[in-house]
C-alpha positions as CSV (number, residue, x, y, z in Angstrom):
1,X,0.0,0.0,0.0
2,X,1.7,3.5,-0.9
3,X,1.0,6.2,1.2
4,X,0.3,9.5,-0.5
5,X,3.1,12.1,-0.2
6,X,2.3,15.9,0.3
7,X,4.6,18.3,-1.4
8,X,6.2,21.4,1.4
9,X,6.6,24.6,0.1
10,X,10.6,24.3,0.1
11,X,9.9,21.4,-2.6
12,X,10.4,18.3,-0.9
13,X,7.5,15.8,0.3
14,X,6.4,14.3,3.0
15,X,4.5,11.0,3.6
16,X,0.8,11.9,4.7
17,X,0.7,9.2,7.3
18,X,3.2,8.8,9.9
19,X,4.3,6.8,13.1
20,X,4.3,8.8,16.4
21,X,6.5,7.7,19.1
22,X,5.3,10.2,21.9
23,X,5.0,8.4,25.4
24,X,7.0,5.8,23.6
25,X,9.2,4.2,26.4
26,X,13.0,4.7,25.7
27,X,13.2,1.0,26.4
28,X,10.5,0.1,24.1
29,X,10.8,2.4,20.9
30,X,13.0,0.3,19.1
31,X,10.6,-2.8,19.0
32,X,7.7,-0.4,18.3
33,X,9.1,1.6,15.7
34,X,10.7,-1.4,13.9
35,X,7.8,-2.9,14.3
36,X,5.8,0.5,12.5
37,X,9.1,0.1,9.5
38,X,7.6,-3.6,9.3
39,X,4.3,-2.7,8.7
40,X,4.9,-0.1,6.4
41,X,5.4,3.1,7.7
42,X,8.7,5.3,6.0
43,X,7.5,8.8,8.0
44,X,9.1,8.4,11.9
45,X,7.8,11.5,14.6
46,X,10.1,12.0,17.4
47,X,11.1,14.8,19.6
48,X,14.3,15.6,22.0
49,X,11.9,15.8,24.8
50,X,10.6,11.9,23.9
51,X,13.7,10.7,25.2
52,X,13.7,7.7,22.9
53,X,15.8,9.2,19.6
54,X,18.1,6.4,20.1
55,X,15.4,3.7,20.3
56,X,14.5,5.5,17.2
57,X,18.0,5.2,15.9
58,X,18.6,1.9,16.5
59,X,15.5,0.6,14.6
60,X,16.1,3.1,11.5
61,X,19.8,1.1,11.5
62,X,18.6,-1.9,11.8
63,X,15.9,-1.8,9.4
64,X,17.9,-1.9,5.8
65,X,15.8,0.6,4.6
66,X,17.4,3.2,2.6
67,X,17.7,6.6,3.9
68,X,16.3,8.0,1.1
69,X,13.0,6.2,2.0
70,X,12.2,7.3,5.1
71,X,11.2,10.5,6.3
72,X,12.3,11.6,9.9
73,X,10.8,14.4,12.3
74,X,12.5,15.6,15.4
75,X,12.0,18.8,17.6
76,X,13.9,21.3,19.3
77,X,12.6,21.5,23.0
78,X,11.6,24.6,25.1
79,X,15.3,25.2,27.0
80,X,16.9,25.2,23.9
81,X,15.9,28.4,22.2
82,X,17.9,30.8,23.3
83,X,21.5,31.8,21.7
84,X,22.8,29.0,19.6
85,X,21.5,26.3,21.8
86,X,19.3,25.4,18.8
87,X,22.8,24.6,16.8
88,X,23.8,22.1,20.0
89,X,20.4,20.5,20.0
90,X,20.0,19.2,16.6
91,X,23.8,18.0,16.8
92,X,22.9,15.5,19.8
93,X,19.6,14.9,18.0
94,X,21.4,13.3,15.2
95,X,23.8,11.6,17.3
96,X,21.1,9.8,19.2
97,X,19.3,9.5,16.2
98,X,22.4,7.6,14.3
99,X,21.5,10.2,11.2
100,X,23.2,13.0,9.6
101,X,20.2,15.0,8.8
102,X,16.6,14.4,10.0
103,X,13.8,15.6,7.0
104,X,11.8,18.1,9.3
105,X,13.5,19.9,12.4
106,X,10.4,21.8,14.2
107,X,10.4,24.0,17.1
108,X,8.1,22.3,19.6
109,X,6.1,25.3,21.4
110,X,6.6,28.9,21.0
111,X,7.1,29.1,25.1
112,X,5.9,33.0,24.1
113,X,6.2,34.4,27.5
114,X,10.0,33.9,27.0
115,X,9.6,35.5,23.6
116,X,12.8,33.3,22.2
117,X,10.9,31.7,19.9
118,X,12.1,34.1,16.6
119,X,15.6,33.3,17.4
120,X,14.9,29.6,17.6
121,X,13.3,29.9,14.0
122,X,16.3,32.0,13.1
123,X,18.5,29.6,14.3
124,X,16.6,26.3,12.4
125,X,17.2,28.0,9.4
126,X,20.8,28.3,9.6
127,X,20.3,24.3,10.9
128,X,18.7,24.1,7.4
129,X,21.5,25.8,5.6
130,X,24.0,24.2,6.9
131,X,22.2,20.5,5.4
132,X,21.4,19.0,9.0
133,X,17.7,19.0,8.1
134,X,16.0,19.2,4.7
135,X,13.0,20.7,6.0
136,X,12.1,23.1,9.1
137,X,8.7,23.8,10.7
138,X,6.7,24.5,14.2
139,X,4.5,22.6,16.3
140,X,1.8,24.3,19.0
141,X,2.3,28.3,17.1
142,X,-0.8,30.1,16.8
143,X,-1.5,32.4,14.5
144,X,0.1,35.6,16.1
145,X,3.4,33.4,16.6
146,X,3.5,32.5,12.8
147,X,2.9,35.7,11.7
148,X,5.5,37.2,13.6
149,X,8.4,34.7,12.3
150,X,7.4,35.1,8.9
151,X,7.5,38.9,9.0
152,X,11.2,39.0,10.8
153,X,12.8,36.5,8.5
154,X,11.0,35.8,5.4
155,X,10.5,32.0,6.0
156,X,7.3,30.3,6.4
157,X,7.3,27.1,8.3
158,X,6.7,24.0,6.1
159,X,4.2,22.4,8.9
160,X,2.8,23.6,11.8
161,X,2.1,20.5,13.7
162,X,-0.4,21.3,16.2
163,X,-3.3,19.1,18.7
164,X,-6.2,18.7,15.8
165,X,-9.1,16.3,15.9
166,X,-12.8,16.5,15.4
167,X,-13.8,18.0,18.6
168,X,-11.0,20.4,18.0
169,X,-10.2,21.1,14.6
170,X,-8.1,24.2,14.4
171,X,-10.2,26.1,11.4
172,X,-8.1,29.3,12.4
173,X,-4.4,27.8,11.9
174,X,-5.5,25.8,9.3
175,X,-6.8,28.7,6.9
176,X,-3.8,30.1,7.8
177,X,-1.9,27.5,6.6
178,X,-3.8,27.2,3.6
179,X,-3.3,30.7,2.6
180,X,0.2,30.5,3.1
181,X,0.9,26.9,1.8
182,X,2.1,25.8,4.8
183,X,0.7,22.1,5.9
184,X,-1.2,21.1,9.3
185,X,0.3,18.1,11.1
186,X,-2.5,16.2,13.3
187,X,-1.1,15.5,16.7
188,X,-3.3,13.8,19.2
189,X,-5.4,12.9,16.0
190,X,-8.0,10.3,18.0
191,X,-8.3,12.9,21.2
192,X,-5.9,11.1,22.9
193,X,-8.9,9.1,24.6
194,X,-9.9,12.4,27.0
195,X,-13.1,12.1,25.5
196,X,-15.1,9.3,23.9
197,X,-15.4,10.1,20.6
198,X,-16.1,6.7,19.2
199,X,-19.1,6.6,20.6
200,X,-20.2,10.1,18.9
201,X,-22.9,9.7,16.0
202,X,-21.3,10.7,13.3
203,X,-17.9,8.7,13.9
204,X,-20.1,5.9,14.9
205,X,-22.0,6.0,11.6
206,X,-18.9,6.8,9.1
207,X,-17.5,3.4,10.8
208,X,-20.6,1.5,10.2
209,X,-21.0,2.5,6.7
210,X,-17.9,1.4,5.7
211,X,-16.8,-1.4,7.6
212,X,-14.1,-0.1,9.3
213,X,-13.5,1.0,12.6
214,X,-14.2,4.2,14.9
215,X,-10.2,5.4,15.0
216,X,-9.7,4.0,10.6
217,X,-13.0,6.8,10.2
218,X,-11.4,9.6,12.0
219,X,-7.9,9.4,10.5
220,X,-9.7,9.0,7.4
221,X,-11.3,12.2,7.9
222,X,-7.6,14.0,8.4
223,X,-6.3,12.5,5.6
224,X,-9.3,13.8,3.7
225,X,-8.8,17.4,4.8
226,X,-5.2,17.0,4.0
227,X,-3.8,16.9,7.1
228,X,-0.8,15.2,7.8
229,X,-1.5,12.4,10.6
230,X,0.6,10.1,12.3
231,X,-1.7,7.7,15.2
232,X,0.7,6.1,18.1
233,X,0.7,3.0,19.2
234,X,2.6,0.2,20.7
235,X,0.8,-2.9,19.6
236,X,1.1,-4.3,15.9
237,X,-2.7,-5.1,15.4
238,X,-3.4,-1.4,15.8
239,X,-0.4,-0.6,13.8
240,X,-1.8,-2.6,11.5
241,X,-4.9,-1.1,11.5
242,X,-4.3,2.5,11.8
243,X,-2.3,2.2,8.5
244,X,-5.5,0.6,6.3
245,X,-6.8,4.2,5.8
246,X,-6.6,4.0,1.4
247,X,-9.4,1.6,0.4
248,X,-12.0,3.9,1.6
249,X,-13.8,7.4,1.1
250,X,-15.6,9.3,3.6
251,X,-18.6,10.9,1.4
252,X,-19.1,14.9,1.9
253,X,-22.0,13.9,4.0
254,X,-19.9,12.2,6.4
255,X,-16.8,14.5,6.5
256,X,-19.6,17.2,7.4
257,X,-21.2,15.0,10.0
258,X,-17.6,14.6,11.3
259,X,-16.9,18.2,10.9
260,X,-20.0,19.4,13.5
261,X,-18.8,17.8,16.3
262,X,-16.1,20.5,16.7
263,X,-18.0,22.9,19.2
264,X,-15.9,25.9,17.3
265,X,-15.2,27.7,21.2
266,X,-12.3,25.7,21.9
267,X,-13.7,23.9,24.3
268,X,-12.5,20.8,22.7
269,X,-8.8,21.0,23.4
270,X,-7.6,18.0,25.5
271,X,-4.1,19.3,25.6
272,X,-2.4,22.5,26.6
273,X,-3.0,25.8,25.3
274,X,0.1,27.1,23.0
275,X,0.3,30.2,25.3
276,X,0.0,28.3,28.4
277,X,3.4,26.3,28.2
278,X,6.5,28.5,28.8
C-alpha cells in the first residue's frame, strides 16, 4: 500500500501518514518503531523531549531501509531556544538518532512568554543551511506566533504540527496555513482518549457505513482534509490497523457530520494551550 506524499513549500515531500513515538518508552521504541518500519510506515515523529531518539536510531539502522525512504521528524525543546543552543540540540539529535540529517526539524512550542521563539526559528534555518535538516517547521504556534516569524525573516514554516481532531479542529491555523501553503500536522489525532469520541454519531455512523473502525473513520477524515496524521501506538494489530486508511472514502455527508462535532469555542482542546506552556 503507498501512502500519498504531500509536497512542502521548500519542494520536498512528506508521507501523509506517519508513526508517532510520543509516550513511547525509551526501552520500548526500538521494537515499536521497527515494528511500525515492518508494517509499512517510512515517516518516523520523534522529539528531544521523547527521550527515545536512540530507540529510534537503532530501529532506522537496523531496518535496511534506505535513507532516502524514510522520512524523519524531530523537535527542538523549550530550553533550547535561546542563543545557539538550537545549533547544539539538533547535533545531539542526530547523534542519538544515528543520522546525519533528519527531513523536518520543528520548534516544539513557541514558550511565548519567553519570547525566544524568533531566534529559535532564526537559528533552524541556519540548521537548514547548513544540510542537518532538509525541512524546518513548528508545532503548537498560533496564529500571532507564525505571523511574527514570517515577517522577521521571510520563511514560512513547512508544517505547523499542532493538537487537531474532530472535537478540535483548528479552522483558524489551518486557513492560515492554507493561505500561506504551509501544511497542518494532526497530533493527538483520536483525542488522545480524553473524550469518547467513538461513541459520537457521526464517527459511529462513518464506521458503520464502511466497515471499518471508529479510530480508521477519524484518520480518514484528516487525511481527507489533507492533514498530515501520524496515530501512536505500541501494539502491531493497531499498527496494522491505523495504517488501512486508502481503500476507503468518507462521502461529503460524512466528513460534514464529522466536521459538527467541533464545538468551534475551543472547548475541545484535551491538551495545553500554546500560550499556556512556557
Amino acid at each position: 500500500m503507498t501512502v500519498p506524499s504531500v509536497q512542502l513549500n521548500d519542494g520536498n515531500s512528506i508521507p501523509q501518514l506517519g508513526y508517532g513515538v510520543f509516550l513511547v518508552p525509551a526501552d520500548d521504541a526500538e521494537r515499536a518503531v521497527s515494528e511500525a518500519l515492518e508494517v509499512g510506515y517510512r515517516h518516523i515523529d520523534t522529539a528531544a523531549i521523547y527521550k527515545n531518539e536512540e530507540g529510534v536510531g537503532r530501529a532506522i539502522a537496523a531496518s535496511g531501509i534506505p535513507r532516502d525512504e524514510l522520512f524523519v521528524t524531530t523537535k527542538l525543546w523549550n530550553d533550547r531556544h535561546d542563543g545557539d543552543e538550537p545549533l547544539a540540540a539538533i547535533d545531539e539529535s542526530l547523534q542519538k538518532l544515528q543520522l546525519d540529517a533528519v527531513d523536518l526539524y520543528l520548534i516544539h512550542w513557541p514558550t511565548p512568554k519567553n519570547d525566544n521563539y524568533v531566534n529559535a526559528w532564526q537559528k533552524l534555518i541556519e540548521i537548514r543551511e547548513a544540510g542537518k535538516t532538509r525541512s524546518i517547521g513548528v508545532s503548537n504556534f498560533l496564529v500571532p506566533h507564525l505571523e511574527r516569524i514570517v515577517a522577521e525573516t521571510g520563511v514560512t514554516p513547512v508544517v505547523d504540527q499542532i493538537e487537531l481532531h474532530p472535537a478540535l479542529s483548528q479552522r483558524e491555523i489551518a486557513a492560515w496555513g492554507h493561505e500561506h501553503d504551509m501544511h497542518i500536522e494532526s497530533w493527538g489525532p483520536l483525542g488522545q482518549g480524553k473524550y469518547d469520541l467513538f461513541d459520537i454519531p457521526a464517527v459511529e455512523d462513518a464506521a458503520e457505513a464502511h466497515g471499518k473502525s471508529p479510530a480508521q473513520a477519524v484518520l480518514r477524515w484528516h487525511i481527507q482534509h489533507g492533514f498530515i496524521v501520524f496515530p501512536k501506538s505500541v501494539r502491531r494489530e493497531r499498527l496494522e490497523e491505523n495504517f488501512d486508511l486508502f481503500d476507503f472514502e468518507l462521502s461529503a455527508d460524512e466528513m460534514a457530520a464529522i466536521d459538527a462535532i467541533d464545538p468551534g469555542d475551543g472547548s475541545g482542546r484535551v491538551g495545553t494551550h500554546p500560550d499556556d506552556l512556557n
